[in-house]
C-alpha positions, 0 to 999 in steps of 0.5 A: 500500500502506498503511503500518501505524500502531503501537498508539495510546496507548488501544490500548496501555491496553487490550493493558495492561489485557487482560494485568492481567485474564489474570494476575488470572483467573489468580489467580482460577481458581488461588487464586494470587498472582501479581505483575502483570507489566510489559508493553513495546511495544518488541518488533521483528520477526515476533512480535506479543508475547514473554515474556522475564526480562530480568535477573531481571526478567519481561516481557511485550513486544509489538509496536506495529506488528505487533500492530496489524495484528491487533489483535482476534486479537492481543487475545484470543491473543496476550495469554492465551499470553504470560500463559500463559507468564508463568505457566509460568515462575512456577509451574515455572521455564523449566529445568523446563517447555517453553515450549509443553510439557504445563505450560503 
């Protein structure tokens, strides 16, 4: 069984690169301004990318090695939804909208 290689640093560029370019057609599409959003690749566990607000502080985190796995699904998904959280959170704030309600 082979193991799995985390993302390589030119990977982790293009996942950065990939959650710039959701948050600016964001902007386009909206004629908004939203602030780009730190993105870690800390995350552990069964999910490939999470968006959390860490002491007042939005991110988006993903897994190395998960998202790896994956990549090209994860790239084109994964991305977009946690952005999409991102937003959700920005525009109506998580104490008024579902994570996965009709606002986001």
């Amino acid at each position: 069984m082979a193991t799995i290689q985390p993302l390589d640093e030119q990977q982790r560029f293009n996942v950065t690169t990939a959650t710039r370019r959701c948050v600016a057609r964001a902007n386009k599409l909206l004629d908004t301004n939203f602030d780009e959003i730190p993105v870690r690749f800390d995350l552990t566990g069964r999910a490939a990318g999470m968006y959390r607000v860490v002491r007042g502080q939005r991110i988006i985190r993903y897994n190395p090695y998960l998202f790896a796995k994956y990549y090209d699904k994860n790239l084109t998904t994964t991305v977009p939804h946690e952005v999409a959280h991102y937003l959700t959170d920005a525009v109506y704030g998580y104490a008024y909208a579902k994570p996965h309600g009709h606002e986001w």
